[in-house]
C-alpha positions as CSV (number, residue, x, y, z in Angstrom):
1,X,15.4,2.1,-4.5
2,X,16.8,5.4,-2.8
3,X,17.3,8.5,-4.8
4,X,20.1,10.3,-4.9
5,X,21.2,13.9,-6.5
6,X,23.7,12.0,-8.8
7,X,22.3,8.6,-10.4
8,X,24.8,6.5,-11.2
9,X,22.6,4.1,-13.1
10,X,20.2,1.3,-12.5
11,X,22.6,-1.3,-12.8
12,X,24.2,0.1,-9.2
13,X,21.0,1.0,-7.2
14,X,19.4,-1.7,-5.2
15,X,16.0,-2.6,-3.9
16,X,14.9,-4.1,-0.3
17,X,12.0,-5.5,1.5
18,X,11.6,-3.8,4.8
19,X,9.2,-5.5,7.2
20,X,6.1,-4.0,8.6
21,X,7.8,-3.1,12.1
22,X,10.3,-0.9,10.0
23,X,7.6,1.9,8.7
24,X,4.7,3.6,9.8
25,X,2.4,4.4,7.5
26,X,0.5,8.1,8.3
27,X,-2.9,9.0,7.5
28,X,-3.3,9.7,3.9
29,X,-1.0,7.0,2.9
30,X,-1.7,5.2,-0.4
31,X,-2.2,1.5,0.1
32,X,-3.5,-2.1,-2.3
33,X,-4.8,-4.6,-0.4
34,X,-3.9,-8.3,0.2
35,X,-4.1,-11.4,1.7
36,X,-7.9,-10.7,2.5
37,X,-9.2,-13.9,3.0
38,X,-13.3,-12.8,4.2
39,X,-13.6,-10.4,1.8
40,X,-11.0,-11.6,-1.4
41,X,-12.9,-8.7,-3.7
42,X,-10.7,-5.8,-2.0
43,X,-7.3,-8.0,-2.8
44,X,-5.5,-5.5,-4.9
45,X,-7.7,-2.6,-4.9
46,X,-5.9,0.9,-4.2
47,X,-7.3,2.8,-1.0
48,X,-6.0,5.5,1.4
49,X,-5.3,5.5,5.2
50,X,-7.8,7.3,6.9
51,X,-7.8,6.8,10.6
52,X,-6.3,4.0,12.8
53,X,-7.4,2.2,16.0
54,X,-5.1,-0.1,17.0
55,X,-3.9,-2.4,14.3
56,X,-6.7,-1.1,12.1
57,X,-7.4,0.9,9.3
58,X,-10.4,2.8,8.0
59,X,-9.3,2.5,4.3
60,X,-11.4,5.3,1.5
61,X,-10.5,3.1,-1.7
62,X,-10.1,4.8,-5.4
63,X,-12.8,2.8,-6.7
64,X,-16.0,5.0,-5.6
65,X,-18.0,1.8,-5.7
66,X,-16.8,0.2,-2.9
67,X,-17.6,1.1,0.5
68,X,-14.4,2.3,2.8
69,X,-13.9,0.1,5.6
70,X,-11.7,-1.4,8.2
71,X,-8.7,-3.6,7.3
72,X,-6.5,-5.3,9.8
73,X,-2.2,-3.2,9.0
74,X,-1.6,-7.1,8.0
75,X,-3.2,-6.5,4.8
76,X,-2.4,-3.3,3.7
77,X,0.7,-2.5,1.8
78,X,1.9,0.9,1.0
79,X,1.7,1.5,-2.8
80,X,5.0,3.0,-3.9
81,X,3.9,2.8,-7.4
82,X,0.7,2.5,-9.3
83,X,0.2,-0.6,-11.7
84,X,0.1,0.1,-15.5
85,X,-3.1,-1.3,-16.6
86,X,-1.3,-4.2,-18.3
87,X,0.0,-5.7,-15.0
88,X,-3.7,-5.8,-13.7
């Protein structure tokens, strides 16, 4: 959904999915994590881009508890907007 200075209403605006070769997400970037298959505990936790080598990412996640660590750009997804609790 784009915004615009004049909203016309939600019944006009429009959402896509753009694939991963269409963004680059910067340092600092808020991301949830999926499709981890050797470690499935970090599949939907909420983390930050920290540094990138190659087609990895050190990720810092919210939850202080777990460790930051390096996640293929595969399985990371830029967060656009945070879960209410209920959707958890």
């Amino acid at each position: 959904i784009c915004p615009t200075s004049t909203p016309i209403g939600l019944e006009y605006e429009k959402s896509c999915l753009v694939g991963p070769t269409y963004y680059r997400p910067i340092l600092g970037t808020p991301i949830i994590c999926h499709g981890m298959e050797d470690t499935p505990h970090l599949n939907g936790k909420i983390g930050e881009l920290r540094r990138q080598v190659k087609s990895w990412f050190e990720v810092y996640f919210e939850d202080k508890d777990i460790e930051p660590c390096i996640v293929r750009s595969r399985n990371v997804r830029i967060l656009f907007e945070i879960p209410d609790n209920e959707d958890k």
